[in-house]
VEXDRENRO-773876 format. One record per residue (C-alpha): residue in three letters; x, y, z. Coordinates in pm, 1 decimal. Layout:
R   aa         x         y         z
R  ALA         X         Y         Z
...
//
This chain:
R   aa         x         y         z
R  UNK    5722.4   -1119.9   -2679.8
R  UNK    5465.5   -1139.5   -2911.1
R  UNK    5096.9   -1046.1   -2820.9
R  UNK    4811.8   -1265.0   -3018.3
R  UNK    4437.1   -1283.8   -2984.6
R  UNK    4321.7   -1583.0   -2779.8
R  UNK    4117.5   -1732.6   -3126.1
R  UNK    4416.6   -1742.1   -3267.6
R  UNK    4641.9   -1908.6   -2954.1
R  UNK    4389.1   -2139.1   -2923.1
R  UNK    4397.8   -2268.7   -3283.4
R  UNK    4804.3   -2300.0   -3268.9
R  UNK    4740.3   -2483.7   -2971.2
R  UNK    4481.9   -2708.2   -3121.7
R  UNK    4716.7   -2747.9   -3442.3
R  UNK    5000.6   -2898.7   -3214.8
R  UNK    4716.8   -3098.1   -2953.5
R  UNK    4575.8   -3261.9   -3185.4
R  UNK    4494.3   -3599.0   -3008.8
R  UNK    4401.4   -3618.5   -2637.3
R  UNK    4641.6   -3896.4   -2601.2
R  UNK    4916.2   -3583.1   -2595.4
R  UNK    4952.1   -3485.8   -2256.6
R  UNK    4853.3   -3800.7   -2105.0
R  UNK    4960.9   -3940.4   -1806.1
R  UNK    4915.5   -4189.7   -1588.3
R  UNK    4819.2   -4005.9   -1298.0
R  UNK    4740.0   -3659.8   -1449.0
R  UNK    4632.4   -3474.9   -1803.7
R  UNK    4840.0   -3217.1   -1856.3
R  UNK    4701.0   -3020.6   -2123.7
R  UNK    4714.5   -2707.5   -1935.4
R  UNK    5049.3   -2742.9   -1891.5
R  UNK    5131.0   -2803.7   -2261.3
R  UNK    4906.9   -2454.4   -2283.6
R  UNK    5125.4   -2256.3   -2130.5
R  UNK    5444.2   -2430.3   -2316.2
R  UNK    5285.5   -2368.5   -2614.6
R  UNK    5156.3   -2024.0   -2546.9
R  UNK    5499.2   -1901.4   -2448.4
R  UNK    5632.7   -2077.0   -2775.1
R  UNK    5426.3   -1925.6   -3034.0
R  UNK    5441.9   -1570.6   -2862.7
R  UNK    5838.8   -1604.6   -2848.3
R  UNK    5830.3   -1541.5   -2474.5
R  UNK    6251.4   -1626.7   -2414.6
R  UNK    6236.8   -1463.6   -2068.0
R  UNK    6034.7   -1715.7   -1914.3
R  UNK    6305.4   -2043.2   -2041.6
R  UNK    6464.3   -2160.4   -1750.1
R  UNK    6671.3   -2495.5   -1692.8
R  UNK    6506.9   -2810.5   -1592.9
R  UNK    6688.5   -3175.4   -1558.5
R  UNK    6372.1   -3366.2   -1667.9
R  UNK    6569.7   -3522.1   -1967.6
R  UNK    6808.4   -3661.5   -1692.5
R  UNK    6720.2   -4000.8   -1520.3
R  UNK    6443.6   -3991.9   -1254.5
R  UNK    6720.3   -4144.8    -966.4
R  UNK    6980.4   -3865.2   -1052.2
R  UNK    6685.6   -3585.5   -1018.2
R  UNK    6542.0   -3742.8    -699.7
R  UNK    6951.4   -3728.8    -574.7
R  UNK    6880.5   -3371.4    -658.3
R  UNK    6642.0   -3324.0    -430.1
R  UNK    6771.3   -3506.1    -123.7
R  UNK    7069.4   -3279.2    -170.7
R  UNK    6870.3   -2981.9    -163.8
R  UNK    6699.1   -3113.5     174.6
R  UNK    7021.0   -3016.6     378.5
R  UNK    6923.5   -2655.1     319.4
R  UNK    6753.7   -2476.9     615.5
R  UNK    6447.5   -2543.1     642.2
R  UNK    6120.9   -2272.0     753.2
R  UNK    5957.2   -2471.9    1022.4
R  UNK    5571.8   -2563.9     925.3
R  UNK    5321.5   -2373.7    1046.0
R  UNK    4986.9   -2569.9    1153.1
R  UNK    4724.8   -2503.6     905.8
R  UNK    4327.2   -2532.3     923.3
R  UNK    4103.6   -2774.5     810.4
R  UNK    4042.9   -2447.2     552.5
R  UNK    4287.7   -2310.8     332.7
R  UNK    4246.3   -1988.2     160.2
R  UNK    4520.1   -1923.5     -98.0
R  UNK    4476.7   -1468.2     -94.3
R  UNK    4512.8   -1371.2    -416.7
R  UNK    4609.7    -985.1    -301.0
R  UNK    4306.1    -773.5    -417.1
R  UNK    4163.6    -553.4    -217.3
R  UNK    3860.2    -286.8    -161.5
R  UNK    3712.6     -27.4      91.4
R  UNK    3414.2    -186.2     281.7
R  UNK    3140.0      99.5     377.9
R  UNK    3320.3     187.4     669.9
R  UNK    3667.7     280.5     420.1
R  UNK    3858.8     -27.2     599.5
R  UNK    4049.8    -212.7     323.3
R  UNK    3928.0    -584.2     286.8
R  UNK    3994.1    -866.0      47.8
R  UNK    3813.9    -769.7    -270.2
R  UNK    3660.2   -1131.8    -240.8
R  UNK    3690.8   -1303.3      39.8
R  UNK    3588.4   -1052.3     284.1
R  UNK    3229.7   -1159.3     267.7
R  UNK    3330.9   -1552.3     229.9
R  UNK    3556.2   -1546.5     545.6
R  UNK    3287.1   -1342.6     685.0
R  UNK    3041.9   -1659.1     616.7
R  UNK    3274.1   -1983.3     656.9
R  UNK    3429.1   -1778.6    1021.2
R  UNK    3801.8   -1619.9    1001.4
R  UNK    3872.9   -1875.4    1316.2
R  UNK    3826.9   -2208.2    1086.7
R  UNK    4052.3   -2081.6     788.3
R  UNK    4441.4   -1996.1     761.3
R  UNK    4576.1   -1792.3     493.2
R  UNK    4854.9   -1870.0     260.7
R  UNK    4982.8   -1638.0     -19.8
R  UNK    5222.8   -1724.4    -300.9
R  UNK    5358.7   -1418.0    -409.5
R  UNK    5428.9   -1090.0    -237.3
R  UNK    5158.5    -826.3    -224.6
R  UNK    4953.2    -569.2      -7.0
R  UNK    4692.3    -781.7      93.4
R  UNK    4369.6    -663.9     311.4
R  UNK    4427.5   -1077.8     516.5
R  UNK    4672.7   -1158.7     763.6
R  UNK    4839.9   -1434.3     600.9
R  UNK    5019.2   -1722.1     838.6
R  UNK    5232.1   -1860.1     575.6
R  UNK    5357.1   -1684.9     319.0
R  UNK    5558.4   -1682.0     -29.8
R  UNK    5912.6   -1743.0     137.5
R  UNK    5842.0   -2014.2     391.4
R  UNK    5627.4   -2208.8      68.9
R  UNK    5909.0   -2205.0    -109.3
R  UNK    6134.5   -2345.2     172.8
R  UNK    5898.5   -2623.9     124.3
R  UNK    6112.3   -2708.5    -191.4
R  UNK    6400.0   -2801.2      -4.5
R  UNK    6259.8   -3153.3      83.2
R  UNK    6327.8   -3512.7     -42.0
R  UNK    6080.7   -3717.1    -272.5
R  UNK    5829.9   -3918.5    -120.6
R  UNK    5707.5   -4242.6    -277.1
R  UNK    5373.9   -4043.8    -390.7
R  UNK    5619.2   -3709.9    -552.1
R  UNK    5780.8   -3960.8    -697.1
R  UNK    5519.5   -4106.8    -928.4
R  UNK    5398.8   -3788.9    -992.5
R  UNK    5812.0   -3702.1   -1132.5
R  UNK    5774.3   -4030.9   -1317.6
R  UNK    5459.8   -3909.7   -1496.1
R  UNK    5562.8   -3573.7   -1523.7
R  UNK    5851.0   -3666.6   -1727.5
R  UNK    5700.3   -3935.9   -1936.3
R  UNK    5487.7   -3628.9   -2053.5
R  UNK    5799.3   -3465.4   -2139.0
R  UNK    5962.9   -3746.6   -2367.8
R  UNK    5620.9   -3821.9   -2529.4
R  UNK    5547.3   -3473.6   -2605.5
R  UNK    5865.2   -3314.9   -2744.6
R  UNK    5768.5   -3408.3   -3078.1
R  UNK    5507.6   -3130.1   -3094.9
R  UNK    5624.1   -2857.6   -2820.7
R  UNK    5958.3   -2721.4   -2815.5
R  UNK    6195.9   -2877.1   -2553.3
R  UNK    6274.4   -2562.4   -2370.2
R  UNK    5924.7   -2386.4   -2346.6
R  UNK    5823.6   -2783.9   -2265.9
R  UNK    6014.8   -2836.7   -2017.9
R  UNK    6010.8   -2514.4   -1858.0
R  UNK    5657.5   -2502.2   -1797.5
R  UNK    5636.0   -2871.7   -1666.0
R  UNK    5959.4   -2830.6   -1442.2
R  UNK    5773.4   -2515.1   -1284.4
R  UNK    5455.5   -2762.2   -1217.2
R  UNK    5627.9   -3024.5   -1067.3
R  UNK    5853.6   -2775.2    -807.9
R  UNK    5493.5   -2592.1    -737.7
R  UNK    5374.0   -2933.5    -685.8
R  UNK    5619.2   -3036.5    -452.1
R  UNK    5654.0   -2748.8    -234.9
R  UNK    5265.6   -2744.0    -133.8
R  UNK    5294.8   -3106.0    -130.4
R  UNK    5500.8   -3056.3     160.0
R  UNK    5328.8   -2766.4     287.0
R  UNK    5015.7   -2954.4     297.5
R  UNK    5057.0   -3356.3     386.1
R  UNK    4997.8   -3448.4     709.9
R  UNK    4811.9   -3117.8     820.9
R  UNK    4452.7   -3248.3     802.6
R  UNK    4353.5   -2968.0     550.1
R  UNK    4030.0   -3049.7     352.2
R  UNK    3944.8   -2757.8     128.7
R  UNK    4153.3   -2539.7     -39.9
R  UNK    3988.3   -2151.0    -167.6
R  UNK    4138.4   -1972.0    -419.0
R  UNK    4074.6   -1771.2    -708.9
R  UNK    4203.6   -1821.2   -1100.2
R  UNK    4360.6   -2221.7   -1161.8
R  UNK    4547.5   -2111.4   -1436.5
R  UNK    4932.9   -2107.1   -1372.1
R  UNK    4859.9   -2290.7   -1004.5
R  UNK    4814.9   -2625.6   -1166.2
R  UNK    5148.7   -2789.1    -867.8
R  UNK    4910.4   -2617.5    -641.8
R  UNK    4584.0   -2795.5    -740.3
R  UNK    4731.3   -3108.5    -825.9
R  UNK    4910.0   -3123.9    -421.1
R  UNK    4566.3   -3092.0    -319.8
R  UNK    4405.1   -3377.1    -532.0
R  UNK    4701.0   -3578.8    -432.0
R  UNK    4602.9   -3539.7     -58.3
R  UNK    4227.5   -3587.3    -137.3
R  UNK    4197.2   -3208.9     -52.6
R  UNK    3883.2   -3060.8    -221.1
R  UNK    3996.0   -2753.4    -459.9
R  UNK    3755.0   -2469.7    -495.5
R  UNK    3782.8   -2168.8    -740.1
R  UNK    3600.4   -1824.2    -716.0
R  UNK    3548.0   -1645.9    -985.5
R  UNK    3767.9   -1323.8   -1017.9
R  UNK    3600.9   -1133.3   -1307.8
R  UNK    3485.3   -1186.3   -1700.8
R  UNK    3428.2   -1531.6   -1791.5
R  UNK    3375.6   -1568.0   -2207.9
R  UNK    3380.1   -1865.7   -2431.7
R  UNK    3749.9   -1719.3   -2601.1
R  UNK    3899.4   -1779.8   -2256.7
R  UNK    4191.9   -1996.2   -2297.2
R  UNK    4143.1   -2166.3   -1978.8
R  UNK    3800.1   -2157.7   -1945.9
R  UNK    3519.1   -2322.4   -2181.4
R  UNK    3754.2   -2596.6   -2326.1
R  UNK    3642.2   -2748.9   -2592.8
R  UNK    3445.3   -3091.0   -2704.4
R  UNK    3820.4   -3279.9   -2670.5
R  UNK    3810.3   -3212.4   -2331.6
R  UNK    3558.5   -3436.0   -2263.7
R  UNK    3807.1   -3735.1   -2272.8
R  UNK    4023.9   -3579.6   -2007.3
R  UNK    3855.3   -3310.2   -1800.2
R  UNK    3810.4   -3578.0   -1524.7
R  UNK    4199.6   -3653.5   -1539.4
R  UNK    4319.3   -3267.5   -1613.8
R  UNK    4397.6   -3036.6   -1342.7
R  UNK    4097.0   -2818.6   -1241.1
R  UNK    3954.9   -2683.4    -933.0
R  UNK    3659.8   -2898.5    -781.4
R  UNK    3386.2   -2654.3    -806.4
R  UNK    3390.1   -2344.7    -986.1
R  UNK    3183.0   -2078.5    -782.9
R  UNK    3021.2   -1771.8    -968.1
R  UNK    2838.1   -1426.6    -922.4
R  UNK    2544.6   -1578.9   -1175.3
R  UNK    2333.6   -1775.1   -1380.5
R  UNK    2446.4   -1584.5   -1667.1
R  UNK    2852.1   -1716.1   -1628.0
R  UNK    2721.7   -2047.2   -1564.3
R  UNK    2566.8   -2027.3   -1918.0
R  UNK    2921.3   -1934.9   -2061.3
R  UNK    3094.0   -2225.5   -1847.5
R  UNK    2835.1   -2484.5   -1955.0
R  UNK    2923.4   -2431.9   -2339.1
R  UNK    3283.2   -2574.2   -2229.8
R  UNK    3365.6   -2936.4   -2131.7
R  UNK    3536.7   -2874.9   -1807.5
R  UNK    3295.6   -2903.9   -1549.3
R  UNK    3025.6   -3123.6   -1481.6
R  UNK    2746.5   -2877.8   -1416.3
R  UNK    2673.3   -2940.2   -1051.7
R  UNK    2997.6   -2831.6    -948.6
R  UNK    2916.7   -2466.2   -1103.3
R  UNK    2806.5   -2321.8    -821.8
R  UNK    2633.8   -1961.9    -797.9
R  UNK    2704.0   -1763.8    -508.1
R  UNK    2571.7   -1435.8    -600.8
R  UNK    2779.0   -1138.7    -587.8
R  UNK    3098.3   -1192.2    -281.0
R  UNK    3308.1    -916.8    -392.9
R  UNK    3398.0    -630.8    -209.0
R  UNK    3348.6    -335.8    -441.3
R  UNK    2974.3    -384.8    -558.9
R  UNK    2821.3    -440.1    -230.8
R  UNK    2510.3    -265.8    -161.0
R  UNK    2499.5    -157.2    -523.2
R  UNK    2185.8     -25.8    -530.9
R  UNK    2309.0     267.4    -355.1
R  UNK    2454.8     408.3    -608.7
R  UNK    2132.2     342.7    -893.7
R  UNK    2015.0     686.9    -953.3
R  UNK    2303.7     911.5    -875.4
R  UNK    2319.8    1219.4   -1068.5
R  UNK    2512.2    1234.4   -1351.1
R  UNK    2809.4    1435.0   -1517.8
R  UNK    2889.9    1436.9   -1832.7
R  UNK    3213.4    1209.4   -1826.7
R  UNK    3321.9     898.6   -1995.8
R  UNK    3460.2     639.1   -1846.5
R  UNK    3736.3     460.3   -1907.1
R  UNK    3836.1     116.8   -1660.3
R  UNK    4198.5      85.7   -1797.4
R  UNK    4292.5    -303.2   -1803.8
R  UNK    4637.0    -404.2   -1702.4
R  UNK    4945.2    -471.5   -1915.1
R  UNK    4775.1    -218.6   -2166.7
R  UNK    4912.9     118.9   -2098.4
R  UNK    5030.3     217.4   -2461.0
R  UNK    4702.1      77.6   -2607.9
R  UNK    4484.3     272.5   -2344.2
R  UNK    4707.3     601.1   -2358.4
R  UNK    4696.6     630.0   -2691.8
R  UNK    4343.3     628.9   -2756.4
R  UNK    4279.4     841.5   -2439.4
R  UNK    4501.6    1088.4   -2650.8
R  UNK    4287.0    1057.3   -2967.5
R  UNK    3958.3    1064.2   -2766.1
R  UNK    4063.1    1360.3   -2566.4
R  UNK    4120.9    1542.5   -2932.7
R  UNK    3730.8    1482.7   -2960.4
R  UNK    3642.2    1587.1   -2676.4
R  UNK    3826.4    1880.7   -2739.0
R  UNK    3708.5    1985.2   -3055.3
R  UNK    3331.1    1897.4   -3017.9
R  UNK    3258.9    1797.8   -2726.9
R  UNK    3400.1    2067.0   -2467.8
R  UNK    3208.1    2039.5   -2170.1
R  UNK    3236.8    1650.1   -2118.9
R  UNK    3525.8    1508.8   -1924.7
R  UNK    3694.2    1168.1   -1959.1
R  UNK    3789.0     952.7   -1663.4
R  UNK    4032.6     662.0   -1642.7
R  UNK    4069.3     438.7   -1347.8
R  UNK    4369.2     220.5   -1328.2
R  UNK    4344.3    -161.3   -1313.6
R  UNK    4426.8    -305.0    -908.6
R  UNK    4716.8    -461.4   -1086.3
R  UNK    4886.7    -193.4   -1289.8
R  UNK    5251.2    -259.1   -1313.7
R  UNK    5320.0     123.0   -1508.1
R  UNK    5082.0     376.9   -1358.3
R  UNK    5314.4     626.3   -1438.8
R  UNK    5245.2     616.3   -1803.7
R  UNK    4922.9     755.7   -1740.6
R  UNK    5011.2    1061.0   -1552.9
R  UNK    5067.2    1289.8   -1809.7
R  UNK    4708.9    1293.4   -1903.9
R  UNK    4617.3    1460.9   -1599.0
R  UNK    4758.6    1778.7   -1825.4
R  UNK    4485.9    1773.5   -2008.2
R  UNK    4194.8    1997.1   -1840.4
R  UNK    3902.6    1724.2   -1931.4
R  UNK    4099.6    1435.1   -1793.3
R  UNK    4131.1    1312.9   -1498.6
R  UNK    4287.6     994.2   -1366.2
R  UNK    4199.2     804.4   -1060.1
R  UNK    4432.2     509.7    -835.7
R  UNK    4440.6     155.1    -813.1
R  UNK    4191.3     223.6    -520.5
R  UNK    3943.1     440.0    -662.2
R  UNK    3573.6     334.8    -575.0
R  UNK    3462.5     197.1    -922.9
R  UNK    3113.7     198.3    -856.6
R  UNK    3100.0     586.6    -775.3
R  UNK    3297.2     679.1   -1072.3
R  UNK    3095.8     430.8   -1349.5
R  UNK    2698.6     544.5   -1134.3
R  UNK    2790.8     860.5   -1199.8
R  UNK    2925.1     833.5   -1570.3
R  UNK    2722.2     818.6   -1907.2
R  UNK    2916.2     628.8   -2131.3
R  UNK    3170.0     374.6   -2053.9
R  UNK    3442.4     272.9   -2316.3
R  UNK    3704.3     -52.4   -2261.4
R  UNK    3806.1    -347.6   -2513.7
R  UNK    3664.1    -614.7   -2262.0
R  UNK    3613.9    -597.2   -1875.2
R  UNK    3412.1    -713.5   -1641.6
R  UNK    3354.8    -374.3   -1542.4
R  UNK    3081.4    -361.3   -1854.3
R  UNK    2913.4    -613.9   -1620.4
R  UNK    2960.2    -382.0   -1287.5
R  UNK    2812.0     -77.5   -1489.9
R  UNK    2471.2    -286.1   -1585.4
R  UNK    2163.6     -76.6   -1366.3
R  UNK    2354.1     220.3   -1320.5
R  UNK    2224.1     401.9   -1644.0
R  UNK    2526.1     364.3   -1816.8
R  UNK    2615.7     308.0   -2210.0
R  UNK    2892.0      42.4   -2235.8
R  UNK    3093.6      75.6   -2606.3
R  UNK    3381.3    -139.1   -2660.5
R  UNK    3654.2     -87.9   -2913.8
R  UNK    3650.9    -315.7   -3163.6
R  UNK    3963.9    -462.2   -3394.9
R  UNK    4205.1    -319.6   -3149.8
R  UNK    4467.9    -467.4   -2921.9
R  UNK    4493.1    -854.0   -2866.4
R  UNK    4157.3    -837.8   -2731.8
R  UNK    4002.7    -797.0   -3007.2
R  UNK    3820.0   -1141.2   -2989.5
R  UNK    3677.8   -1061.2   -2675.3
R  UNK    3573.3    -738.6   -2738.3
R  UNK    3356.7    -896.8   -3075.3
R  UNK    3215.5   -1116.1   -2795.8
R  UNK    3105.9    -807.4   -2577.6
R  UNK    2933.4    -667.4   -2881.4
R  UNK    2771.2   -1013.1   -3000.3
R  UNK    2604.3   -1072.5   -2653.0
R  UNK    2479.1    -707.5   -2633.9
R  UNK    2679.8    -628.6   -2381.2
R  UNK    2827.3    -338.9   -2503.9
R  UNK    2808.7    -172.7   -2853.4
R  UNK    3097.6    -176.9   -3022.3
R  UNK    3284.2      91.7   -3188.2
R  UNK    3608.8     206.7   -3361.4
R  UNK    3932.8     372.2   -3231.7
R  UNK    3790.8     686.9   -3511.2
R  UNK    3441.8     687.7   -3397.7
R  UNK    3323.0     975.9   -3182.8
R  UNK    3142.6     809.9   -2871.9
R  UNK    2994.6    1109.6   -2750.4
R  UNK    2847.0    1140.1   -3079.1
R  UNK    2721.8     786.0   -3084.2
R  UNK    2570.1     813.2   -2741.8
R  UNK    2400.0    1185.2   -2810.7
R  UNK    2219.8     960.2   -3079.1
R  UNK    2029.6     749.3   -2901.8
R  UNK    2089.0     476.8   -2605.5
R  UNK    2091.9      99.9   -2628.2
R  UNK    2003.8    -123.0   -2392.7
R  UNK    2179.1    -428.6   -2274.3
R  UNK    2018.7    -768.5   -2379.4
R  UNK    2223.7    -877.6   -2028.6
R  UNK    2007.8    -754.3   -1736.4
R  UNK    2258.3    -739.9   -1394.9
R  UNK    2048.1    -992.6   -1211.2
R  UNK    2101.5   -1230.6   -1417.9
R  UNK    2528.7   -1101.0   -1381.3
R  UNK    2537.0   -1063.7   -1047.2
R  UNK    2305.8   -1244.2    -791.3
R  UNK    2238.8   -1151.6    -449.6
R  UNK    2499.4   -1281.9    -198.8
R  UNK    2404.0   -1646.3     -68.3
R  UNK    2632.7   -1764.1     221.2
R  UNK    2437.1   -2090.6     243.7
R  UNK    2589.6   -2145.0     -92.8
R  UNK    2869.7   -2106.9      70.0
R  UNK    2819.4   -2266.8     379.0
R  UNK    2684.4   -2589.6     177.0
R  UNK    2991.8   -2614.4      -8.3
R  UNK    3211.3   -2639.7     272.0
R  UNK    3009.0   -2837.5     530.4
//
């Protein structure tokens, strides 16, 4: 597998979508879809390849599925009019009880009596969940319906129309995978009187979202962390606007601020009053003013991003030789991402007698108030520092992030820097200050936002 810079995705992506008529169906756009095909193409991701039948005749795969429909079969649990798809993230609320990282405070708002909770994948999750991934996918084991079936019949005239540009493996992976997410919360959801589905990213749930539209059920997505314009699934650009009706995104998109809605807006996606702000509902930064003038140590801090261990080891190596050399008395600090796969990769660095390195769990906000200089590629933890009087610097021209990290520098939101350059150094020189002011980040919590939305 082959990591590239989103630019550059997106522009082989562009190169092979070159016409909004690709993609097209009758029913649904699937340009997402032909994302992900084409994403796994040009990265040479083999692994995810699996065998689909959507070059057989539509009569022998519906055959396919009545025969699977003699398989036993989870019976259905009954679901409220509320739907809250937990994505697994959690936090420590002031009292140190673990809670969903962001729907602690929404559930909190909307009242955990009116919603059930569904998860699609197995995690520790801070919800009690009343379906979850194994009885979904039990869902699968159903016949066709008149409805599944025109969605079958549009999903593979997609396929034939669009093999000319994506190859017929990644193609047909990615759309078989949509149309068996499709069907199973097709299933899970018809007939059960649900009317609003919550959930976090749309990316990679697009069976999911387009169940709900199917069933007139209004989709709503929360945002779950940095929003910029060299998103791949986010901000799409001016083509969009001949299919971003038809395409498969959430409702509303819900954020922590006027300053995401800014980045949205450039894109084509949404019409802008179904961006709605919210304020801040996560877990971890509530009551963040507590921790505004905390006194400080001399440590740098470093929130490690997922899938990255190598890239954040290695300079954690290099930066610890600094510290070393010239800069004895500081200490550096890396907290691991919620979703590290390879924590152990890490733990070596807790050798070193200026490092230290903190769990999935640690309290972010205690370790970045109390911090002077914070160093990533991108995160949206360069938003969580803003107010607590600390200097974000992003590395520049290194890992696939690269784009993103240009963008942190270009807004102001963190100064940038090289994998060589001594931070401490950098910092010791003089402070900058963030043309991003939190506020406009992170707004104060409005449940009537919330409870508008819903109603």
């Amino acid at each position: 597998m082959q990591l590239l810079p989103f630019t550059e995705l997106q522009q082989l992506i562009d190169e092979r979508l070159d016409s909004p008529d690709i993609g097209r169906g009758k029913i649904f756009h699937y340009y997402k879809i032909l994302q992900h095909a084409i994403t796994y193409e040009v990265t040479n991701t083999t692994h995810k390849i699996i065998p689909h039948r959507l070059d057989k005749p539509i009569w022998f795969q519906q055959m396919m599925f009545a025969l699977r429909s003699y398989r036993r079969k989870e019976r259905r649990s009954k679901l409220k009019e509320i739907v809250l798809l937990d994505d697994g993230r959690t936090g420590f609320d002031k009292d140190g009880k673990e809670q969903s990282y962001y729907f602690s405070k929404i559930i909190d708002t909307i009242g955990a009596d009116k919603i059930s909770v569904i998860r699609d994948h197995q995690h520790r999750s801070g919800l009690i969940f009343e379906v979850g991934e194994q009885q979904i996918e039990s869902f699968g084991n159903k016949h066709l319906d008149a409805t599944e079936r025109k969605v079958l019949e549009d999903v593979v005239m997609v396929y034939k129309n669009s093999k000319h540009k994506i190859g017929a493996a990644y193609l047909g992976t990615s759309l078989h995978l949509f149309f068996e997410e499709f069907h199973r919360y097709y299933r899970l959801f018809k007939g059960q009187g649900v009317k609003t589905l919550l959930m976090t990213n749309h990316y990679h749930r697009e069976g999911i979202i387009a169940a709900a539209k199917m069933l007139n059920i209004q989709v709503v997505e929360f945002q779950h962390g940095l929003i910029a314009a060299e998103d791949l699934y986010y901000v799409y650009h001016d083509m969009a606007k001949d299919f971003a009706a038809q395409a498969i995104f959430p409702d509303q998109l819900v954020l922590f601020g006027q300053y995401w809605k800014s980045v949205i807006a450039q894109g084509h996606e949404y019409d802008p009053k179904n961006l709605i702000i919210a304020g801040d509902y996560s877990l971890q930064t509530d009551g963040w003013e507590k921790y505004q003038g905390r006194e400080k140590v001399k440590a740098v801090f470093i929130g490690a991003q997922k899938n990255m261990p190598k890239d954040y080891v290695a300079y954690a190596e290099s930066l610890l030789r600094t510290i070393e050399e010239k800069h004895p008395e500081w200490q550096l600090w890396i907290k691991l991402h919620p979703y590290e796969k390879e924590p152990e990769l890490y733990e070596h660095l807790n050798d070193h007698p200026n490092c230290t390195v903190y769990g999935k769990t640690a309290n972010l906000m205690d370790l970045l108030s109390q911090s002077l200089i914070q160093i990533s590629v991108y995160s949206t933890t360069f938003f969580d520092a803003m107010g607590l009087g600390v200097e974000n610097m992003s590395l520049q021209n290194y890992t696939p992030g690269a784009d993103y990290a240009a963008s942190m520098a270009r807004q102001g939101i963190a100064t940038p820097i090289e994998f060589d350059d001594d931070p401490i150094s950098l910092y010791q020189s003089g402070t900058k200050e963030n043309k991003v002011q939190r506020p406009e980040v992170y707004g104060p919590y409005n449940p009537q936002a919330i409870a508008k939305l819903i109603s």
